[in-house]
DRENRORO-346549 format. One record per atom (N, C-alpha, C, CB): atom name; x, y, z. Coordinates in Angstrom, 3 decimals. Glycine has a CB too. Example, Ala and Ser with C-alpha at 12.3 -4.5 7.8 and 13.67 -1.06 7.14 Angstrom:
! residues 2
<site vexfi="N" c1="13.190" c2="-5.690" c3="7.800"/>
<site vexfi="CA" c1="12.300" c2="-4.500" c3="7.800"/>
<site vexfi="C" c1="13.200" c2="-3.300" c3="7.800"/>
<site vexfi="CB" c1="11.308" c2="-4.473" c3="9.046"/>
<site vexfi="N" c1="12.850" c2="-2.250" c3="7.080"/>
<site vexfi="CA" c1="13.670" c2="-1.060" c3="7.140"/>
<site vexfi="C" c1="12.900" c2="0.030" c3="7.870"/>
<site vexfi="CB" c1="14.084" c2="-0.598" c3="5.725"/>
//
This chain:
! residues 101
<site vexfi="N" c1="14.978" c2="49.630" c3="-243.339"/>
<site vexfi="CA" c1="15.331" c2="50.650" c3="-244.279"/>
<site vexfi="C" c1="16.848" c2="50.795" c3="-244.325"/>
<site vexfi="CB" c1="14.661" c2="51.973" c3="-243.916"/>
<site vexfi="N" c1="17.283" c2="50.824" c3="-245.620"/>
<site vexfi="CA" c1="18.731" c2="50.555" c3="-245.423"/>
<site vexfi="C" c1="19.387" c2="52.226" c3="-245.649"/>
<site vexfi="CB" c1="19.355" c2="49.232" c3="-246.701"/>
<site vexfi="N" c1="19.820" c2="53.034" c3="-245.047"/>
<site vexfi="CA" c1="20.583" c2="54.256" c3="-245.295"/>
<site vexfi="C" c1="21.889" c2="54.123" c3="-245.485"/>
<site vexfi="CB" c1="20.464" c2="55.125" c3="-244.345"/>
<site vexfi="N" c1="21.980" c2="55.246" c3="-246.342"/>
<site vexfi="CA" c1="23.466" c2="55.674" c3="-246.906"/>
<site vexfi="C" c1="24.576" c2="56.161" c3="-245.599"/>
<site vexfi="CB" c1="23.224" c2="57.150" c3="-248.077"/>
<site vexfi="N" c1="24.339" c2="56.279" c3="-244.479"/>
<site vexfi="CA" c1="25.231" c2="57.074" c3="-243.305"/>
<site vexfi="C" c1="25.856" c2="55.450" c3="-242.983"/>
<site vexfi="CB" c1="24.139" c2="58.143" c3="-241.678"/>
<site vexfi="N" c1="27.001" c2="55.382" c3="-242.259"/>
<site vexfi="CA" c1="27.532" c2="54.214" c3="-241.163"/>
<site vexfi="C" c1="26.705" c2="53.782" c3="-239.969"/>
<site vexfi="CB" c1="28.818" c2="54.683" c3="-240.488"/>
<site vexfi="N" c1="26.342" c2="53.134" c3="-240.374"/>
<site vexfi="CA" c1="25.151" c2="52.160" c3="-239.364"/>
<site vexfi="C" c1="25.509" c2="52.665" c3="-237.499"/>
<site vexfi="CB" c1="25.638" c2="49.829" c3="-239.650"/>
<site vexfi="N" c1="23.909" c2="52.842" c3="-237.046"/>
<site vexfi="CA" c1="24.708" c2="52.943" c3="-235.390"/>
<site vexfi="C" c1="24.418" c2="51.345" c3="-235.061"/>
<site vexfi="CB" c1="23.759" c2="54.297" c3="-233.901"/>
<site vexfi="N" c1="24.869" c2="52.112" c3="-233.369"/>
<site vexfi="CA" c1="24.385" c2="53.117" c3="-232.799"/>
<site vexfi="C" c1="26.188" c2="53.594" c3="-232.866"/>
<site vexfi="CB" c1="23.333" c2="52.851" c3="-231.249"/>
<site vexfi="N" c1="26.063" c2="54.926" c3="-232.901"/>
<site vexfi="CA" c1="27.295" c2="55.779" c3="-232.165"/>
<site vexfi="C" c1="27.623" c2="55.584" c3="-231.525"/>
<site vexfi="CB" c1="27.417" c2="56.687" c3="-231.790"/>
<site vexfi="N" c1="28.825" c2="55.617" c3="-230.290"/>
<site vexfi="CA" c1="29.175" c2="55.683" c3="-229.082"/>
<site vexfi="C" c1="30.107" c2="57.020" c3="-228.802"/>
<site vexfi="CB" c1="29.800" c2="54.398" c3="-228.784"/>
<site vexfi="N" c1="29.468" c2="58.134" c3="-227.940"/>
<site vexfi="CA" c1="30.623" c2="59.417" c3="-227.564"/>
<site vexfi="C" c1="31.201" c2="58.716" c3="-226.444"/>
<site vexfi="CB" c1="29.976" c2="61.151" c3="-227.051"/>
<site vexfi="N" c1="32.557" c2="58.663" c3="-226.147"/>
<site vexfi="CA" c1="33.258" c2="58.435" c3="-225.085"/>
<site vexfi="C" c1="34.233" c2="59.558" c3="-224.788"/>
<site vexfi="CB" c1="33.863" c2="57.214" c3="-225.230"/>
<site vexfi="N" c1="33.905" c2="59.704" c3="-223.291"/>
<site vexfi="CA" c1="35.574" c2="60.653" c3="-222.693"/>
<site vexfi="C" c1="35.875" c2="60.268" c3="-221.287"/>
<site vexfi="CB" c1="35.448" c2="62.662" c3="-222.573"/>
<site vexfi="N" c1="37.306" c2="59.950" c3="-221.955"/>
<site vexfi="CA" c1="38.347" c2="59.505" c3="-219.988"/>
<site vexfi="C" c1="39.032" c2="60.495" c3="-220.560"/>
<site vexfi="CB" c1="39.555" c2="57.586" c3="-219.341"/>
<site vexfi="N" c1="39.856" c2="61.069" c3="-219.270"/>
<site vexfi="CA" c1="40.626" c2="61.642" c3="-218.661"/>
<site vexfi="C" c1="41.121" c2="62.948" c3="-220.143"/>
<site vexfi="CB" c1="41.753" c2="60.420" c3="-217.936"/>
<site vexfi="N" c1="39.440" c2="63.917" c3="-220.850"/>
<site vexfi="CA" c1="39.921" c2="64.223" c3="-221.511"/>
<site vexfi="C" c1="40.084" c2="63.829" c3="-223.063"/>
<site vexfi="CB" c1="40.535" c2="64.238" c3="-220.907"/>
<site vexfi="N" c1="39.978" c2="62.993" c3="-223.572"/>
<site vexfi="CA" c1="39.759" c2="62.308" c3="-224.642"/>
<site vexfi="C" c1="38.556" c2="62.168" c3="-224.857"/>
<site vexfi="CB" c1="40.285" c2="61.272" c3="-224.672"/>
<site vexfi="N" c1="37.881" c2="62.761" c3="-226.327"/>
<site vexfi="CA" c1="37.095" c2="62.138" c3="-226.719"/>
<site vexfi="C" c1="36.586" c2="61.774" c3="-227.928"/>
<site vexfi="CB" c1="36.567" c2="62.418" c3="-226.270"/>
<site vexfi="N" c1="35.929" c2="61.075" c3="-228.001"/>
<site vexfi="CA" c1="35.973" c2="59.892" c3="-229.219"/>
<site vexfi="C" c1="34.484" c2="59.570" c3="-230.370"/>
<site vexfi="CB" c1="36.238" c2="58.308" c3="-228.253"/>
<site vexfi="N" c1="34.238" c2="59.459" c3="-230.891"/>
<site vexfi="CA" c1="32.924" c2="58.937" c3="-231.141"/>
<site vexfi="C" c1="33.101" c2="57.560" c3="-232.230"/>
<site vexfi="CB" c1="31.950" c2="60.245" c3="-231.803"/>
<site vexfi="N" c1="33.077" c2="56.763" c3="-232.002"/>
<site vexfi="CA" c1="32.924" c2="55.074" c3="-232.683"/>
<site vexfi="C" c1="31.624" c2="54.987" c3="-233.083"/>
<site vexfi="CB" c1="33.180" c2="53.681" c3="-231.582"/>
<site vexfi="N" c1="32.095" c2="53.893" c3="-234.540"/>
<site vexfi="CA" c1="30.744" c2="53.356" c3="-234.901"/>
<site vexfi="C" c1="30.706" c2="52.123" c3="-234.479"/>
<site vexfi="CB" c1="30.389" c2="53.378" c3="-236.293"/>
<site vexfi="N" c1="29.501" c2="51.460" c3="-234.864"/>
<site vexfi="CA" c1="29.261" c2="49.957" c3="-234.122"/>
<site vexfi="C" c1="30.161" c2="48.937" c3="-233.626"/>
<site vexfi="CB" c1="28.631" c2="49.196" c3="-234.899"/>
<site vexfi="N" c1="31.650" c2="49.120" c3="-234.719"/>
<site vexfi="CA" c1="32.104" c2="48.526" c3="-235.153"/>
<site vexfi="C" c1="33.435" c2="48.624" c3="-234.511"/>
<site vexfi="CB" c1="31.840" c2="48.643" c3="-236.233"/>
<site vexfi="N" c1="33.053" c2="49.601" c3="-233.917"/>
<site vexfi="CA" c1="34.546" c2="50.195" c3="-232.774"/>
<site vexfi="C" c1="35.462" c2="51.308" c3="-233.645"/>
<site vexfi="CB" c1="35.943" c2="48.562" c3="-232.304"/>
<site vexfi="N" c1="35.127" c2="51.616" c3="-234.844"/>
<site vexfi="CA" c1="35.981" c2="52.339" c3="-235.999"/>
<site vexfi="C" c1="36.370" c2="53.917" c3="-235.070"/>
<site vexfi="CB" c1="34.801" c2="52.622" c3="-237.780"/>
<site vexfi="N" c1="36.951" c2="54.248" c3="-235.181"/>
<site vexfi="CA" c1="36.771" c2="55.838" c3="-234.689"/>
<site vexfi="C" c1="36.431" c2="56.935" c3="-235.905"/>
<site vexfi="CB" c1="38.295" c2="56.373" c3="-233.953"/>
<site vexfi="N" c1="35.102" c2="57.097" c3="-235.575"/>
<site vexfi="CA" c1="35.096" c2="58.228" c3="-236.696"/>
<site vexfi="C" c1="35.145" c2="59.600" c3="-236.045"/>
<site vexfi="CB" c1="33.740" c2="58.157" c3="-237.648"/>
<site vexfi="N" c1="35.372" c2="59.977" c3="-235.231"/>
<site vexfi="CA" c1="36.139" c2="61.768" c3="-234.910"/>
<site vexfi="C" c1="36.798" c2="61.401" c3="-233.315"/>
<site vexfi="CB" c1="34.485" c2="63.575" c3="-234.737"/>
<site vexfi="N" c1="37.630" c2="62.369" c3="-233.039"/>
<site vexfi="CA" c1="38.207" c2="62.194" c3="-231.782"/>
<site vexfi="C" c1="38.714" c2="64.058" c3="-231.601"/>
<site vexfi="CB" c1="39.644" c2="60.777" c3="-231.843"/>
<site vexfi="N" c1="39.517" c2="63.658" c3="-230.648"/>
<site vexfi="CA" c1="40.241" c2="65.335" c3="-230.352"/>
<site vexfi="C" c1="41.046" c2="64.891" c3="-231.046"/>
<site vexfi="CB" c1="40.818" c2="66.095" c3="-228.836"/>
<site vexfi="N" c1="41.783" c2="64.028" c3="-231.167"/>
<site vexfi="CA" c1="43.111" c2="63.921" c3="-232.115"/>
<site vexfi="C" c1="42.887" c2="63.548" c3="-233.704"/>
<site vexfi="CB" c1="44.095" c2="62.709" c3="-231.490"/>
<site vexfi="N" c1="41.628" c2="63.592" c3="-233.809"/>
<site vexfi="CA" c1="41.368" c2="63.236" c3="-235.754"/>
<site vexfi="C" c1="40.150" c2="63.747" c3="-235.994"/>
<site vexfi="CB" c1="41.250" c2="61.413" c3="-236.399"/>
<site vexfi="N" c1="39.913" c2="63.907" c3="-237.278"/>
<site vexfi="CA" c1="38.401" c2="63.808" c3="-237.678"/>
<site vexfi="C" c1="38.001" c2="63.379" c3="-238.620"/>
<site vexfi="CB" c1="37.803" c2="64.720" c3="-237.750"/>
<site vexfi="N" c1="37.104" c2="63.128" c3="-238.881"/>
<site vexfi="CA" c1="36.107" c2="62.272" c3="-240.198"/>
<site vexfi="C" c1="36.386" c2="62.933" c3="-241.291"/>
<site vexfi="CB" c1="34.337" c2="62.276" c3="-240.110"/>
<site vexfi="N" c1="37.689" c2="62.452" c3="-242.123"/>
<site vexfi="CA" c1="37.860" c2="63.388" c3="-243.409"/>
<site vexfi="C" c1="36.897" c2="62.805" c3="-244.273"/>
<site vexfi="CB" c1="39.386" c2="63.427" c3="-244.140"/>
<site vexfi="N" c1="36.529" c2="64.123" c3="-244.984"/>
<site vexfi="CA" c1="35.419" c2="63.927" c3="-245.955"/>
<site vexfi="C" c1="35.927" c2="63.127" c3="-246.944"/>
<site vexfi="CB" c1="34.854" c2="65.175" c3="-246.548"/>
<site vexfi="N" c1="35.139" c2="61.973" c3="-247.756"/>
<site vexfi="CA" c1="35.200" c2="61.743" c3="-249.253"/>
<site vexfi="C" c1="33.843" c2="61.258" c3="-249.357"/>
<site vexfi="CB" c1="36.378" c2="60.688" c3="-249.847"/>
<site vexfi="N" c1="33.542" c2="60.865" c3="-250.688"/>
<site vexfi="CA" c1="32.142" c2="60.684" c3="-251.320"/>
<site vexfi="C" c1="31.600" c2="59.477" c3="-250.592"/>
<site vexfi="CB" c1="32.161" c2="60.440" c3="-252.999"/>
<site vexfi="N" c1="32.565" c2="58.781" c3="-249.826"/>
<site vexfi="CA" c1="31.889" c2="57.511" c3="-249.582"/>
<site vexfi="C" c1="30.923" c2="57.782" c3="-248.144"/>
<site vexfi="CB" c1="33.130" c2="56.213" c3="-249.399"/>
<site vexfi="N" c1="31.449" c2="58.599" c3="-247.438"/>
<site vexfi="CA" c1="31.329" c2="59.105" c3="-245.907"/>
<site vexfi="C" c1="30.326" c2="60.614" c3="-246.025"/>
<site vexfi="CB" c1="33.185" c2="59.479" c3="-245.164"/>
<site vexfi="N" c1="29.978" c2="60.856" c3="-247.460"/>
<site vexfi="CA" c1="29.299" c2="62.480" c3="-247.329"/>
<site vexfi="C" c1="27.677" c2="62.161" c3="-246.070"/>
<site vexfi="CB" c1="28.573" c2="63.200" c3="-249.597"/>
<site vexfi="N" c1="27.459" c2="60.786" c3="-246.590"/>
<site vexfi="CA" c1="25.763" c2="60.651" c3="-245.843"/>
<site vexfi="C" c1="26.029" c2="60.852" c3="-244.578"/>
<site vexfi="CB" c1="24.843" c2="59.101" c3="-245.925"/>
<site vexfi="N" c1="27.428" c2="60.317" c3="-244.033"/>
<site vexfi="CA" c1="27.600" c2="60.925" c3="-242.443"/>
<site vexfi="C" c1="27.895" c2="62.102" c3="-242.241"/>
<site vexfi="CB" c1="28.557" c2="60.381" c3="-241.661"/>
<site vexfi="N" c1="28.627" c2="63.066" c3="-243.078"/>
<site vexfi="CA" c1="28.203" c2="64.159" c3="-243.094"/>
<site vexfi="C" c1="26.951" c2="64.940" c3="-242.471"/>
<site vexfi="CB" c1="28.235" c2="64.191" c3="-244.043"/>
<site vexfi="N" c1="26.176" c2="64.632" c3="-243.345"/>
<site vexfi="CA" c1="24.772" c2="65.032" c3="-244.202"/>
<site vexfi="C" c1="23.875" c2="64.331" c3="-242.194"/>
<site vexfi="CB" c1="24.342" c2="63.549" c3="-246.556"/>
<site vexfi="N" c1="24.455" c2="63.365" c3="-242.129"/>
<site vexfi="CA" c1="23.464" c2="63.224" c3="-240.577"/>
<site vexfi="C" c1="24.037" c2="63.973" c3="-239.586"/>
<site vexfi="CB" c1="23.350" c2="61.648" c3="-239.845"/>
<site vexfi="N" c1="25.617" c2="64.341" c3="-239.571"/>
<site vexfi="CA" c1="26.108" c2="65.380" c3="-238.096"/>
<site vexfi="C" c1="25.199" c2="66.572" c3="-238.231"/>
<site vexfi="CB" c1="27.985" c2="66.069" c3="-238.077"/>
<site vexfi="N" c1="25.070" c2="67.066" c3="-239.447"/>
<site vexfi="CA" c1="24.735" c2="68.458" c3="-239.494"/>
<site vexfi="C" c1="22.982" c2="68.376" c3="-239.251"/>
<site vexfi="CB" c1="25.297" c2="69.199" c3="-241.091"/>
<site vexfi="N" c1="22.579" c2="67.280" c3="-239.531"/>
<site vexfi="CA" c1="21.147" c2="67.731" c3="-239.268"/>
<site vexfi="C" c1="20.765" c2="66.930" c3="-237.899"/>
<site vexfi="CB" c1="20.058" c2="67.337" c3="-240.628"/>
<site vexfi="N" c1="21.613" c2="66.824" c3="-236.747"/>
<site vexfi="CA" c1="21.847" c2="66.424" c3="-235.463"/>
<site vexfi="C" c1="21.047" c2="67.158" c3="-234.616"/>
<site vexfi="CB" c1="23.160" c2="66.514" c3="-235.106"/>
<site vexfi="N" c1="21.435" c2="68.352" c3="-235.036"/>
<site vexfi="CA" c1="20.592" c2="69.000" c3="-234.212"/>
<site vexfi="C" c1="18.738" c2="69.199" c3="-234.419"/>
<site vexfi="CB" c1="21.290" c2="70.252" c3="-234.232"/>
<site vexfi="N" c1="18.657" c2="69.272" c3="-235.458"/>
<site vexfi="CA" c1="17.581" c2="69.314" c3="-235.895"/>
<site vexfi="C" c1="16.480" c2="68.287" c3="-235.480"/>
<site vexfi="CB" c1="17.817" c2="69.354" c3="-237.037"/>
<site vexfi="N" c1="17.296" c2="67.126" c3="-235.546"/>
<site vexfi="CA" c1="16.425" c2="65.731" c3="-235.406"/>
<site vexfi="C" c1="16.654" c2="65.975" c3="-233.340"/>
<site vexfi="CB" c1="17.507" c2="63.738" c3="-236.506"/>
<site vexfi="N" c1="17.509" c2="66.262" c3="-233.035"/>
<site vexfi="CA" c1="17.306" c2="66.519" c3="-231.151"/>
<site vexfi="C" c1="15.742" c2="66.849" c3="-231.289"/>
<site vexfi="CB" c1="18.419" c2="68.218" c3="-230.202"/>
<site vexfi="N" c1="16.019" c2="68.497" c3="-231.819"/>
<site vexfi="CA" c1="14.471" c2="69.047" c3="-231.416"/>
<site vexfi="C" c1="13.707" c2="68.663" c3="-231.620"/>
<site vexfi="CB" c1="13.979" c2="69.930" c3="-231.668"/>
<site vexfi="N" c1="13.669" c2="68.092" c3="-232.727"/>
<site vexfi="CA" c1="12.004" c2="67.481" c3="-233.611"/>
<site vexfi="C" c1="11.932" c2="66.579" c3="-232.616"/>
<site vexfi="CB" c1="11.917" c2="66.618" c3="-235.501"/>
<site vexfi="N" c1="12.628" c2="65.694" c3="-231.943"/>
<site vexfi="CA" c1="12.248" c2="64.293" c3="-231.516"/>
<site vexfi="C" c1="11.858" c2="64.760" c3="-230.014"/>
<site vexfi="CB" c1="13.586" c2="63.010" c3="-231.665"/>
<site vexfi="N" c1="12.424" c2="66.018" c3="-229.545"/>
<site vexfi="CA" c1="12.023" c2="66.439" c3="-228.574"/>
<site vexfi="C" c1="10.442" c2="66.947" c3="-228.529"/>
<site vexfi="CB" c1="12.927" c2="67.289" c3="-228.316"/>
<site vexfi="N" c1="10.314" c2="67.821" c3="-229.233"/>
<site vexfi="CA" c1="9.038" c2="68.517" c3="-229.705"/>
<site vexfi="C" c1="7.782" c2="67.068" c3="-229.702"/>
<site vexfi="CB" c1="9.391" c2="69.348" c3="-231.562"/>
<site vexfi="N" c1="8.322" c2="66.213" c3="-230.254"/>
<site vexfi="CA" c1="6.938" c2="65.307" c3="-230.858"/>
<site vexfi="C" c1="7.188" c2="64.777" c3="-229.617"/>
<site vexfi="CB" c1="6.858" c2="64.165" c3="-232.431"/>
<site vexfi="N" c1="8.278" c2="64.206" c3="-228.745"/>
<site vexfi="CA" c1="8.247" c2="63.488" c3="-227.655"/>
<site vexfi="C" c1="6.919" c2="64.390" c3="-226.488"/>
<site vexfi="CB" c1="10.010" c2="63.415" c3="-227.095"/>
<site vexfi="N" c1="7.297" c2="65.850" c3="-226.496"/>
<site vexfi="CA" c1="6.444" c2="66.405" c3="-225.875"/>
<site vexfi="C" c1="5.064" c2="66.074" c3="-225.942"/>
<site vexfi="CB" c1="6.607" c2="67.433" c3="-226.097"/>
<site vexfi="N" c1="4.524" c2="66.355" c3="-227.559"/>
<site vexfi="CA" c1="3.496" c2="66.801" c3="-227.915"/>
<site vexfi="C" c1="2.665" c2="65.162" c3="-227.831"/>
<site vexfi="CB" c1="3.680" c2="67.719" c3="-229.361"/>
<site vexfi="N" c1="3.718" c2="63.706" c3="-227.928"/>
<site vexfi="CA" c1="2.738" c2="62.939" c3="-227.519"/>
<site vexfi="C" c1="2.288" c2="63.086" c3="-225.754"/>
<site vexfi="CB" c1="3.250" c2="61.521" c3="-227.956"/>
<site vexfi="N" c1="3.209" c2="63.131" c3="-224.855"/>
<site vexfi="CA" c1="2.571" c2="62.779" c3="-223.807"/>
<site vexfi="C" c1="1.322" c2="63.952" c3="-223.703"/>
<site vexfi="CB" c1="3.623" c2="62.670" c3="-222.576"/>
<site vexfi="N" c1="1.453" c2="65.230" c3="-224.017"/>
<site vexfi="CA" c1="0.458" c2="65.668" c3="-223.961"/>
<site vexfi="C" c1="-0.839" c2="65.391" c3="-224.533"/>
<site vexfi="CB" c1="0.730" c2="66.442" c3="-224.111"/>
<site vexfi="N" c1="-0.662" c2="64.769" c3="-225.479"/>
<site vexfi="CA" c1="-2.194" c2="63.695" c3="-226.388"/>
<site vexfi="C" c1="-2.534" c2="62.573" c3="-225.078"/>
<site vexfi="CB" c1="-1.466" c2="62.341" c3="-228.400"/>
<site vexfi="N" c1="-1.724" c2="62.624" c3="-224.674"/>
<site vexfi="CA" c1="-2.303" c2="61.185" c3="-223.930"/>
<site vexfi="C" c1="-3.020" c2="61.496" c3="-222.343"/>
<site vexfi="CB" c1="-0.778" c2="59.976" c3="-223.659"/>
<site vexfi="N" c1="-2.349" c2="63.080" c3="-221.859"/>
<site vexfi="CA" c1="-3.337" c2="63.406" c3="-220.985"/>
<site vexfi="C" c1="-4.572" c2="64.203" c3="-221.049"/>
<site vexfi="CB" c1="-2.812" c2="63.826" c3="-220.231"/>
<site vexfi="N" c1="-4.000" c2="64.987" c3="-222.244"/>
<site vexfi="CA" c1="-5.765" c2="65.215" c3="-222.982"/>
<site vexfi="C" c1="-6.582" c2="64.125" c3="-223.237"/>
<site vexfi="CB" c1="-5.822" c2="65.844" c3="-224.492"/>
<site vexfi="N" c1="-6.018" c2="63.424" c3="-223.525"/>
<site vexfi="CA" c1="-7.648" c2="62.582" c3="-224.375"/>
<site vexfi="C" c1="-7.589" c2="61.044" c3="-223.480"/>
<site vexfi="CB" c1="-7.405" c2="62.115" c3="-226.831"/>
<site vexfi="N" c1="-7.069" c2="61.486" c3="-222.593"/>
<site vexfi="CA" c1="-7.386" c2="60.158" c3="-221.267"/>
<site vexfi="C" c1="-6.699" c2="58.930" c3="-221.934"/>
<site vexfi="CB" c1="-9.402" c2="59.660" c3="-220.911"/>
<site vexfi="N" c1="-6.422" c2="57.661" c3="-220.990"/>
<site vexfi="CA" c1="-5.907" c2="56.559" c3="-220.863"/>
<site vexfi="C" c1="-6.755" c2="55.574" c3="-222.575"/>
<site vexfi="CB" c1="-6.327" c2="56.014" c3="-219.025"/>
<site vexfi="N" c1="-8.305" c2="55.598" c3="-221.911"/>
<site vexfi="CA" c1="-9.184" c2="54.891" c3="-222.438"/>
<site vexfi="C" c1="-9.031" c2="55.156" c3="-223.692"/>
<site vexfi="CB" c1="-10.363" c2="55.035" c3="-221.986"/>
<site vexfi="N" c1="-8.669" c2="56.130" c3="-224.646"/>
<site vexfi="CA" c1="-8.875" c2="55.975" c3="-225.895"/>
<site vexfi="C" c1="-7.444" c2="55.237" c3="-226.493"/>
<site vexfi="CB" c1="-9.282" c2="57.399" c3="-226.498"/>
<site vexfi="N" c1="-5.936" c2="55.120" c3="-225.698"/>
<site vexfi="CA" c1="-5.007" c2="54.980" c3="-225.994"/>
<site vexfi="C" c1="-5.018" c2="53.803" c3="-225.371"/>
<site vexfi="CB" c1="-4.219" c2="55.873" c3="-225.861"/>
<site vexfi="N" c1="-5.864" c2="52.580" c3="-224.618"/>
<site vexfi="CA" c1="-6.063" c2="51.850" c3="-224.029"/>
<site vexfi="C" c1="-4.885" c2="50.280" c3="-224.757"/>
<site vexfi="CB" c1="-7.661" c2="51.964" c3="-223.985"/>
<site vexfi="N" c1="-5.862" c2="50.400" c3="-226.041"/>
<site vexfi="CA" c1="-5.214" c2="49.111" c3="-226.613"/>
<site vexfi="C" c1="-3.473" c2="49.408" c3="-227.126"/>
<site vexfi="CB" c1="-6.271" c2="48.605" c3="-228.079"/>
<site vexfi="N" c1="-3.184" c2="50.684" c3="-227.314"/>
<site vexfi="CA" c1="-2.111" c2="50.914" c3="-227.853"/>
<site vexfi="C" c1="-1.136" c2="51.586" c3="-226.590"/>
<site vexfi="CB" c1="-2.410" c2="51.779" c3="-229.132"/>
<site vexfi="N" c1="-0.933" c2="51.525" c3="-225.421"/>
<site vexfi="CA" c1="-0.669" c2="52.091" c3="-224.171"/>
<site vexfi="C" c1="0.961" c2="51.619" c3="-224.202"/>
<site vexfi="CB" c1="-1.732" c2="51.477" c3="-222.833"/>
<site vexfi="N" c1="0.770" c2="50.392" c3="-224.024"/>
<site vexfi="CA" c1="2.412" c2="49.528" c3="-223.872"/>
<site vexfi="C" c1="3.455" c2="50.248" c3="-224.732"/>
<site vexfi="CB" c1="2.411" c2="47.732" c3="-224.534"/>
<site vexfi="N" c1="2.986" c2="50.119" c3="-226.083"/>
<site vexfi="CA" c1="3.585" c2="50.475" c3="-227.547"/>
<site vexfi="C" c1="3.980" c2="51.883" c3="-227.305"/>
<site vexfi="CB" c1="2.460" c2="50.338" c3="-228.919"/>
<site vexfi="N" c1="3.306" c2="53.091" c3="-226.931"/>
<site vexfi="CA" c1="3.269" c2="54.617" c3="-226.677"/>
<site vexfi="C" c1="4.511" c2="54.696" c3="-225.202"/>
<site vexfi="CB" c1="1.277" c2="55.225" c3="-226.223"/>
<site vexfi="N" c1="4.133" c2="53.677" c3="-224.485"/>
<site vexfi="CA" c1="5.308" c2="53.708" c3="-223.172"/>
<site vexfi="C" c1="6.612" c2="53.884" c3="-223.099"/>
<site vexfi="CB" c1="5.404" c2="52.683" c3="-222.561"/>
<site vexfi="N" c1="6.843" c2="52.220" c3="-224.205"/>
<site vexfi="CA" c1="7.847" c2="52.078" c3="-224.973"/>
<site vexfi="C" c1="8.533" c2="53.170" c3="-225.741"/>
<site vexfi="CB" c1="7.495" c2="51.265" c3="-225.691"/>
<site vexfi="N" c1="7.946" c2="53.912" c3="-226.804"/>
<site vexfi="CA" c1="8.115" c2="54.703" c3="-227.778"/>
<site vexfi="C" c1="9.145" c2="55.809" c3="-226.437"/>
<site vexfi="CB" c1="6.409" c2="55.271" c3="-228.692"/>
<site vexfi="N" c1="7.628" c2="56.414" c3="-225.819"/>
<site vexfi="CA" c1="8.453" c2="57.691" c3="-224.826"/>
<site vexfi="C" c1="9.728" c2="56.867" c3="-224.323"/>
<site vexfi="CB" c1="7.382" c2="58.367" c3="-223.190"/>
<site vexfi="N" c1="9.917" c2="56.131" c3="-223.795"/>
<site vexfi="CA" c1="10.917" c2="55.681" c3="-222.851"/>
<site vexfi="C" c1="12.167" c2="55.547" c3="-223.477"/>
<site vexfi="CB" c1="10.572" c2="54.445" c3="-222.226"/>
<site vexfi="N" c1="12.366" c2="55.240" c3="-224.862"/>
<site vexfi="CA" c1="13.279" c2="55.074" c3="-226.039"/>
<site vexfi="C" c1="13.889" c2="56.450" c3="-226.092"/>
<site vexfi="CB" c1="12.518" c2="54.627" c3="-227.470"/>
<site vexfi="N" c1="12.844" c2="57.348" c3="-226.489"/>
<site vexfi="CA" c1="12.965" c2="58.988" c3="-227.346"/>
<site vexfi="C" c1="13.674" c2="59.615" c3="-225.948"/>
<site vexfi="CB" c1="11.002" c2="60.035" c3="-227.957"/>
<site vexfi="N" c1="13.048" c2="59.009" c3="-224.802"/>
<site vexfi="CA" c1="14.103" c2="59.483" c3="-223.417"/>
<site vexfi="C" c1="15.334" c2="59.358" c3="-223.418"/>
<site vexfi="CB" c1="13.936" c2="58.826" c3="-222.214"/>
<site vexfi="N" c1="15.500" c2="57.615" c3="-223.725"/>
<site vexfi="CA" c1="16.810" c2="57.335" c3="-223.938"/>
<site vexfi="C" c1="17.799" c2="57.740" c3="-224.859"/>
<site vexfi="CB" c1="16.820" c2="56.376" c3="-224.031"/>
<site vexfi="N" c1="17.361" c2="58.323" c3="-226.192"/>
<site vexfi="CA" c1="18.194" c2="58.610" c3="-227.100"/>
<site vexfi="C" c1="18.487" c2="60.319" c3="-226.271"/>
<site vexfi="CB" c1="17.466" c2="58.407" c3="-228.844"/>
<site vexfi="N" c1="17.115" c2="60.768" c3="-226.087"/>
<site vexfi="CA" c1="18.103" c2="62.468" c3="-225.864"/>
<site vexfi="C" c1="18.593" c2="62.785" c3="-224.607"/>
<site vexfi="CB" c1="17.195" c2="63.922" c3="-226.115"/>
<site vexfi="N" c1="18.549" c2="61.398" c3="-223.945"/>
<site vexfi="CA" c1="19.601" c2="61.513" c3="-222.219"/>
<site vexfi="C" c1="21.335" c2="61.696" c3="-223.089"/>
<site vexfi="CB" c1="19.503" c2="59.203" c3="-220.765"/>
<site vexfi="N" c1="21.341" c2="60.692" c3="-223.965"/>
<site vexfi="CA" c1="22.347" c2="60.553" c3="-224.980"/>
<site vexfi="C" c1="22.974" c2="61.875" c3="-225.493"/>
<site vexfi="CB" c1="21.755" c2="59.829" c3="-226.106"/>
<site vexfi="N" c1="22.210" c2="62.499" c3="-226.055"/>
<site vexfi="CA" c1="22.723" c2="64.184" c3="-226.770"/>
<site vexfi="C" c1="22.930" c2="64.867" c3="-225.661"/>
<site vexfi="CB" c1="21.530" c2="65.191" c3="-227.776"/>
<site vexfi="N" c1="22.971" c2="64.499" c3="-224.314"/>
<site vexfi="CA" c1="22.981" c2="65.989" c3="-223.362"/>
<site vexfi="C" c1="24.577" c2="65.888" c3="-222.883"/>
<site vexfi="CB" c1="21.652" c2="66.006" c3="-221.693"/>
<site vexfi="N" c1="25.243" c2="66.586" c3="-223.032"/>
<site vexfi="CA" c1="26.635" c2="66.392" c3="-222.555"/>
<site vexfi="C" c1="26.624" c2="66.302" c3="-220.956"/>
<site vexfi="CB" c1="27.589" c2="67.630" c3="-223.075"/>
//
């Protein structure tokens, strides 16, 4: 799916005080010393900082609400699809270890 925002993944970085956020590409798009001035070409990155937070929770919330499907309704019914569901949690871990300062 191709979106209108600057492709990730992101990278937040901070030494000694500095910090930064790059796109894939090494570009700096905000720092302490600059920020992402708006124009029409850059609004979709906009449009994804602000709903940042939003997508945390949701991804948190559903991250929850699967493992709880999976100890309700036992191993056996999630049997053939187990690996795939592992994967999934272990990812949605990895992205919101990411958002936690």
């Amino acid at each position: 799916m191709k979106t209108p925002h600057t492709p990730g993944p992101w990278v937040f970085t901070q030494e000694n005080g500095y910090m930064e956020i790059k796109d894939g590409d090494g570009k700096t798009l905000q720092s302490n010393e600059c920020y992402y001035p708006y124009n029409s070409e850059n609004e979709a990155d906009w449009h994804l900082q602000a709903a940042a937070p939003e997508m945390f929770e949701t991804l948190s919330q559903t991250l929850r609400q699967l493992v709880e499907l999976m100890f309700q309704f036992g191993p056996q019914i999630w049997s053939d699809k187990r690996q795939i569901i592992y994967e999934a949690i272990s990812k949605a871990e990895e992205v919101l270890k990411k958002a936690q300062p």
